[in-house]
KEFI-419513 format. One line per 5 residues: their letters; for each residue x, y, z of C-alpha. Coordinates in nm, 4 decimals. Example, Ala and Ser with C-alpha at 12.3 -4.5 7.8 and 13.67 -1.06 7.14 Angstrom:
<sites>
AS = 1.2300/-0.4500/0.7800 ~ 1.3670/-0.1060/0.7140
</sites>
This chain:
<sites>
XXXXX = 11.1897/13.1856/7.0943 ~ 11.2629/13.5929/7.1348 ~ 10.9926/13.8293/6.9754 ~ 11.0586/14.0621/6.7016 ~ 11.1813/14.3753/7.0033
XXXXX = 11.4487/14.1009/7.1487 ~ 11.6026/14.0742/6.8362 ~ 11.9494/14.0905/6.7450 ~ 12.1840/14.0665/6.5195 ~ 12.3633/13.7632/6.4407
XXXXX = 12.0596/13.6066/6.6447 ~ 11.9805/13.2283/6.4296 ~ 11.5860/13.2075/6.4138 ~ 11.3343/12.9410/6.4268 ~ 10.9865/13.0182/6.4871
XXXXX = 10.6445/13.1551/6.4287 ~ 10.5771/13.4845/6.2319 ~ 10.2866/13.6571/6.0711 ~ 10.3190/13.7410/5.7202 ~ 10.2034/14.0939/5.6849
XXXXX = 10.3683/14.1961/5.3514 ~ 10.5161/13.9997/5.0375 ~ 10.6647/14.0821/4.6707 ~ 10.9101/13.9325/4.4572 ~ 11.2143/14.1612/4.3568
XXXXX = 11.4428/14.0807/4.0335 ~ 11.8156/14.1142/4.1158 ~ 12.0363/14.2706/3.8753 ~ 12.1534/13.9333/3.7717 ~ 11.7954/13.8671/3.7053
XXXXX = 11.7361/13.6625/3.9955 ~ 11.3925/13.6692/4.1613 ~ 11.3835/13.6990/4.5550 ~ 11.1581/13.7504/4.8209 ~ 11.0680/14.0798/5.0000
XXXXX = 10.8918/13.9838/5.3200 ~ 10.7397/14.1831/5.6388 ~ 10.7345/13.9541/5.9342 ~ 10.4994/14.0587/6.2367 ~ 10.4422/13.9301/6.6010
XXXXX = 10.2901/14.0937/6.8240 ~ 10.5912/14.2858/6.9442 ~ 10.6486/14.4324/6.6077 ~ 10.7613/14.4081/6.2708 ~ 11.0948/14.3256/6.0660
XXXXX = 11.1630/14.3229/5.7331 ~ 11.3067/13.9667/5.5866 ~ 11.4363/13.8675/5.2476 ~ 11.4562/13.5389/5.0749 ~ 11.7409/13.4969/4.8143
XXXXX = 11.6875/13.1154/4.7242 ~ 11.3115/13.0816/4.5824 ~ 11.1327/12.8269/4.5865 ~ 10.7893/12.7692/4.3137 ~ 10.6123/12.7567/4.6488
XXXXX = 10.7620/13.0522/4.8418 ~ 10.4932/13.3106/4.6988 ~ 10.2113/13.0782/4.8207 ~ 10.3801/13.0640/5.1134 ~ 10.4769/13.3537/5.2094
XXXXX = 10.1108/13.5201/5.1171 ~ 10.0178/13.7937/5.3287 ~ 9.8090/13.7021/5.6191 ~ 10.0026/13.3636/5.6263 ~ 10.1656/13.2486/5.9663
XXXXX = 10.4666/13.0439/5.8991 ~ 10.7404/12.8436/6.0803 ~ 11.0876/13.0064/5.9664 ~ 11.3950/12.8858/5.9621 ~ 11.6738/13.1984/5.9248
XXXXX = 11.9526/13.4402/6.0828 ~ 11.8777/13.8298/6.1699 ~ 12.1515/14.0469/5.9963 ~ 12.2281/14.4456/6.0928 ~ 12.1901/14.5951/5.7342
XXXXX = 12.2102/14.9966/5.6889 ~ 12.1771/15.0143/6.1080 ~ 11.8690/14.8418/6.0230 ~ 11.8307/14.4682/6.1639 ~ 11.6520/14.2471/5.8787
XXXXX = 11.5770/13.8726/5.8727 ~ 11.7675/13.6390/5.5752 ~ 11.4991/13.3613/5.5642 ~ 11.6571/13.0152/5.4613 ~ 11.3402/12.7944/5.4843
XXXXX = 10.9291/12.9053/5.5286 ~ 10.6792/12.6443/5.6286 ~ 10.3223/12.7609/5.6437 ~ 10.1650/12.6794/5.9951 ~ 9.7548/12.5610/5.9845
XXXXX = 9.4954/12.8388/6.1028 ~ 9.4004/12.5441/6.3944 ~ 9.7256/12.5674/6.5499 ~ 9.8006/12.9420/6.5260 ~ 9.7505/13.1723/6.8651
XXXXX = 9.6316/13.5301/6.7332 ~ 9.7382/13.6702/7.0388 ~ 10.1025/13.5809/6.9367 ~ 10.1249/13.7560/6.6451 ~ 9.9341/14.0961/6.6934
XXXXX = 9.8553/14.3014/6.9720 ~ 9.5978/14.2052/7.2012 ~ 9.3670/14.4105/7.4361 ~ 9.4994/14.5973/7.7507 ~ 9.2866/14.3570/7.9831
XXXXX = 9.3289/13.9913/7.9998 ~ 9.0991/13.7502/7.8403 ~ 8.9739/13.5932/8.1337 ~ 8.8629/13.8973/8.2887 ~ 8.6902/13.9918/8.0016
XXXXX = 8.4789/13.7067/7.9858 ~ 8.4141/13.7422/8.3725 ~ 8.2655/14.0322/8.3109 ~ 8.0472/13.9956/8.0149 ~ 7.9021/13.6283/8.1955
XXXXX = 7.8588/13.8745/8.5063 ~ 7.6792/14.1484/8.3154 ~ 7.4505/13.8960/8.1208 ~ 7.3488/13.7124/8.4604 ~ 7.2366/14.0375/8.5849
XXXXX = 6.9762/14.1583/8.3158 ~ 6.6563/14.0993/8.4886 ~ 6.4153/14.1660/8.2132 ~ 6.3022/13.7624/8.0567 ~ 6.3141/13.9025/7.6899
XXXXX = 6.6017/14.1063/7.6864 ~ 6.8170/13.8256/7.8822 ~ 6.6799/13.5581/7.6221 ~ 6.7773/13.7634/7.3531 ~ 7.0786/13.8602/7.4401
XXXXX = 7.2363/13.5327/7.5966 ~ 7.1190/13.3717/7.2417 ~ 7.3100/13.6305/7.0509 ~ 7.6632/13.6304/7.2287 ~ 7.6259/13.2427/7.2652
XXXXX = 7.5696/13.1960/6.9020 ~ 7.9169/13.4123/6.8335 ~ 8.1256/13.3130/7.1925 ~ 8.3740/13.1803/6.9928 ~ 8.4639/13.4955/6.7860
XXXXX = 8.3830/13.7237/7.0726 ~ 8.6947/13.5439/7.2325 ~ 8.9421/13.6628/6.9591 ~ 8.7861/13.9414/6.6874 ~ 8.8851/14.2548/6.6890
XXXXX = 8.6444/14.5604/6.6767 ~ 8.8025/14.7207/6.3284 ~ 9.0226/14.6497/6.0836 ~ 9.1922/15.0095/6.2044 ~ 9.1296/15.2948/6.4131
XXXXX = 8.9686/15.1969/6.7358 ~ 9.0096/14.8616/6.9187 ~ 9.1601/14.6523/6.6173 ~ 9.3597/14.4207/6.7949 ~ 9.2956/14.0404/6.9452
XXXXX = 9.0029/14.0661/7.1902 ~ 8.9351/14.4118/7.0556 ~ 8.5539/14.3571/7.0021 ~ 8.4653/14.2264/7.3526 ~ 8.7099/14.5124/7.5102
XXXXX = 8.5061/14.7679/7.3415 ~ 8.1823/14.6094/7.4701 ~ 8.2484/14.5640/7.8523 ~ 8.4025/14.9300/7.8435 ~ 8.0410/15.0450/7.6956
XXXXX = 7.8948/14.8078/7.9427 ~ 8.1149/14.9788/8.2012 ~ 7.9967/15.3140/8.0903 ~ 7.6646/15.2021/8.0289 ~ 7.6343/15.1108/8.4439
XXXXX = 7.7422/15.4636/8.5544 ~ 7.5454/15.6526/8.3347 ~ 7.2365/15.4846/8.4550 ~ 7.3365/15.5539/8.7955 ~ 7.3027/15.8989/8.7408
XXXXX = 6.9845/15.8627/8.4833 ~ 6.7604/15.6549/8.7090 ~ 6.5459/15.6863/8.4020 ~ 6.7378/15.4762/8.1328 ~ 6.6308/15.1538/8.1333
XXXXX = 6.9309/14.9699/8.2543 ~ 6.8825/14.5771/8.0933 ~ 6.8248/14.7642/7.7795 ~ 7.1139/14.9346/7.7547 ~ 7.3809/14.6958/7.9147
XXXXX = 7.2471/14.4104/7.6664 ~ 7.2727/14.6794/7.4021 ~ 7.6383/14.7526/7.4636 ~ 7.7110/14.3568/7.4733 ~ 7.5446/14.2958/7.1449
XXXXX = 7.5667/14.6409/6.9333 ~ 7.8863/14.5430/6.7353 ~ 7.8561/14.1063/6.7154 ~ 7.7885/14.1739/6.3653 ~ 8.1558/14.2365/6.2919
XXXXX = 8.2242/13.8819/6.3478 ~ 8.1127/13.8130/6.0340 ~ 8.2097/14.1757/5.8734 ~ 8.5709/14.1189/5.9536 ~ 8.7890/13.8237/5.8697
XXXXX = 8.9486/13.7528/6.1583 ~ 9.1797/13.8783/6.4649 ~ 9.5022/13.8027/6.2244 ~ 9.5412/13.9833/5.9073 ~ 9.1927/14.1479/5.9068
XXXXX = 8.9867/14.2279/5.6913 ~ 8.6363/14.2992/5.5231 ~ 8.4546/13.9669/5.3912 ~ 8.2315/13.9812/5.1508 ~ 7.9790/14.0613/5.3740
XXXXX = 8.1226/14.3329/5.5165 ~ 8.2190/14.5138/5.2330 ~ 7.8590/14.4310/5.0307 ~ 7.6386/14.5236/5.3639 ~ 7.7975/14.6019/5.6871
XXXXX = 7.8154/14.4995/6.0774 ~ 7.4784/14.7051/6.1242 ~ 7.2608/14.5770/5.8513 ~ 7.4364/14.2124/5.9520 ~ 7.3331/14.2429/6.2969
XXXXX = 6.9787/14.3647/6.2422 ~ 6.9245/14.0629/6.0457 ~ 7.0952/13.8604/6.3151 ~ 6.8490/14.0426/6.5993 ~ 6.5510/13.9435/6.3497
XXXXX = 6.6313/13.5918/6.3314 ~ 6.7042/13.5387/6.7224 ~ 6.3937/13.6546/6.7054 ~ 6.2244/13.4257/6.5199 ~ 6.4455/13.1432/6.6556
XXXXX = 6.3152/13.2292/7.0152 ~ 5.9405/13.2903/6.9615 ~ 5.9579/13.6356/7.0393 ~ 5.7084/13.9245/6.9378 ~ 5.6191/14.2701/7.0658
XXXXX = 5.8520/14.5584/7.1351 ~ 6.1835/14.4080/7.2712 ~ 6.3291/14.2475/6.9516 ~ 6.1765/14.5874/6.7248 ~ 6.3521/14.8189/7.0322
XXXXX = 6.6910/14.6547/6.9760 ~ 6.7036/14.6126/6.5970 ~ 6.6470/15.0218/6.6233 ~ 6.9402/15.0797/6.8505 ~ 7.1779/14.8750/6.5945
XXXXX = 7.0755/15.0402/6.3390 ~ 7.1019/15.3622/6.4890 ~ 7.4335/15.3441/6.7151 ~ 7.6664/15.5451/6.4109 ~ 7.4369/15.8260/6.4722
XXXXX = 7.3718/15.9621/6.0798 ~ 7.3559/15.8131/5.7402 ~ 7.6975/15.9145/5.6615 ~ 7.8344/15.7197/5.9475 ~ 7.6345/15.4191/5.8396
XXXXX = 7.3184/15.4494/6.0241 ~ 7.0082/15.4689/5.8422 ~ 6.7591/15.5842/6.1235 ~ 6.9235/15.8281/6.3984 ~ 6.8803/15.7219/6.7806
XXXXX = 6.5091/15.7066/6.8476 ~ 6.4776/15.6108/7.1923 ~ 6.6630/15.7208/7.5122 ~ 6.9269/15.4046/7.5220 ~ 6.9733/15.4289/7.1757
XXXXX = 7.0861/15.7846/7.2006 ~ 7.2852/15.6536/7.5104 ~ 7.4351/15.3907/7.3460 ~ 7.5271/15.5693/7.0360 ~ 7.7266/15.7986/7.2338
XXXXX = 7.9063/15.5926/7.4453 ~ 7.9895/15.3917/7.1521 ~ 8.1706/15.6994/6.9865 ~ 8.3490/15.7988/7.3457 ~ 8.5270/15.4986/7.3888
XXXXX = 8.6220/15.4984/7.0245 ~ 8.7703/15.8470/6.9818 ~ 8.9146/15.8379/7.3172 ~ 9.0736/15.4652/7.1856 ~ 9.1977/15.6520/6.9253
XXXXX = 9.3322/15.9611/7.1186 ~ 9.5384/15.6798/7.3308 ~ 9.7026/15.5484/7.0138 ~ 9.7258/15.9087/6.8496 ~ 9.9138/16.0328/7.1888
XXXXX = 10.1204/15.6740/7.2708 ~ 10.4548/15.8591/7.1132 ~ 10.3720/16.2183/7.1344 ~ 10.5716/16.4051/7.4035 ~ 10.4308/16.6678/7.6293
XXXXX = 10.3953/16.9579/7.4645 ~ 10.3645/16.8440/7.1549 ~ 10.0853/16.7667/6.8679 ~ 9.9675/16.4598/6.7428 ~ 9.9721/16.3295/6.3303
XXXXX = 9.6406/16.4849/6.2020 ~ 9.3803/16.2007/6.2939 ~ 9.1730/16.1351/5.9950 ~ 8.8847/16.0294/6.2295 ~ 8.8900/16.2985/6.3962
XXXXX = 8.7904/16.5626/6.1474 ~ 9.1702/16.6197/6.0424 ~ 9.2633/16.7749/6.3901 ~ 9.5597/16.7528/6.5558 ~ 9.5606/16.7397/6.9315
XXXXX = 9.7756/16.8682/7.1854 ~ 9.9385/16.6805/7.4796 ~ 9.9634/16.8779/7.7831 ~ 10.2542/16.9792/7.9635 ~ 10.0871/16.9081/8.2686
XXXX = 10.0598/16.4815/8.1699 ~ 10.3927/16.4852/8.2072 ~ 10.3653/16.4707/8.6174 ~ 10.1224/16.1691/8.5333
</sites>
């Protein structure tokens, strides 16, 4: 089966494609069809159905994956599917991976490395803690993305962004012998799990109902409380780590509602928005040539930023 960038036309299809858009249109006969956007991880191509069925709009919902059956046609210099039959495929037997784009590093290495960090917090409290957390949500850490936009929202996103903290977390201790090191590796690991139950999914995300009513940070608080609880644990180390979640946006306007209190909160808080903006920067620049300006990033206080001549010899 060739991905959406193989494509070509006069190419007969039969395979697996994300919905990502779908409306009816009314011919001039009066004739309803189907306009669809199909989606893989390669890209996008828009698809029409001419014959509808009373089940096509069901089918063919946004966020749907589904089987179809149909020939790719060059229209306006444009290709664009004609879509003779759409099955919808069950959630159980869909790979995200397949049908959006999925971190830079591969899976496996990713989960080397978070096992590999865990093992090596030495503090008893902070390893219970955290091993309870991440093996409460393994199986979403395997797939979510970080966002529904912006930074890191693609399959694997949310455990990318967390070993890259984790990786920044290890060299800035290195050079501040003072941080407390368990602390703050644990608290890169753990600092965004709540947006396995903000956001929907790795495919079509979204906000739940949780997300949108009270956020990853107030999610995972409560999630740090109850490990807590669940684990028989009092004194500082739980109180310590509720603080950094709550704090690691920084200001009330970015979500927080206490600002970084401790050293590895502060720490963590800006690490967390380095590898963000600079995720975003490497999207912003990915079709900007040399010497030119990106779009105006609305994350990044409306600038526009300038690609150097000099990354040319990169």
């Amino acid at each position: 089966m060739k991905t959406i960038s193989e494509l070509k036309d006069g190419d007969s299809i039969y395979g697996q494609f994300l919905v990502n858009t779908s409306s009816k249109g009314t011919t001039n006969q009066s004739k309803t069809y189907m306009n669809v956007t199909l989606q893989d991880a390669t890209g996008t191509i828009e698809a029409k159905k001419w014959e509808v069925l009373p089940s096509d709009a069901e089918t063919l919902a946004a966020g749907n994956v589904v089987l179809i059956q149909g020939e790719v046609l060059s229209y306006k210099d444009n290709l664009q599917m004609k879509i003779f039959s759409a099955e919808r495929v069950s959630s159980e037997l869909v790979d995200a991976a397949r049908f959006v784009p999925s971190a830079p590093v591969a899976k496996e290495v990713l989960e080397a490395k978070l096992d590999a960090y865990l093992s090596s917090i030495k503090n008893e409290d902070v390893s219970r803690l955290a091993n309870h957390l991440v093996n409460k949500f393994r199986k979403q850490i395997m797939e979510w993305p970080a966002a529904v936009k912006n930074h890191h929202n693609y399959v694997l996103g949310l455990l990318h962004h967390s070993i890259t903290m984790a990786d920044m977390a290890e060299k800035v201790c290195e050079i501040y012998p003072s941080i407390n090191r368990d602390v703050l590796i644990a608290g890169a690991i753990i600092h965004d799990l709540g947006k396995t139950i903000e956001l929907s999914g790795p495919v079509a995300t979204k906000f739940t109902l949780e997300g949108k009513l009270l956020g990853h940070i107030s999610i995972m608080q409560g999630e740090i409380r109850e490990a807590a609880k669940e684990l028989g644990m009092s004194g500082e180390i739980p109180v310590v780590f509720e603080h950094m979640i709550l704090a690691h946006h920084t200001k009330p306007e970015y979500g927080s509602p206490v600002p970084p209190l401790t050293r590895e909160a502060l720490v963590l808080a800006m690490i967390d928005d380095m590898d963000a903006k600079m995720t975003i920067l490497d999207k912003a620049y990915k079709d900007v040539k040399p010497g030119d300006f990106t779009a105006r990033l609305n994350t990044m206080d409306e600038r526009y930023f300038y690609l150097p001549l000099y990354t040319q010899n990169k």
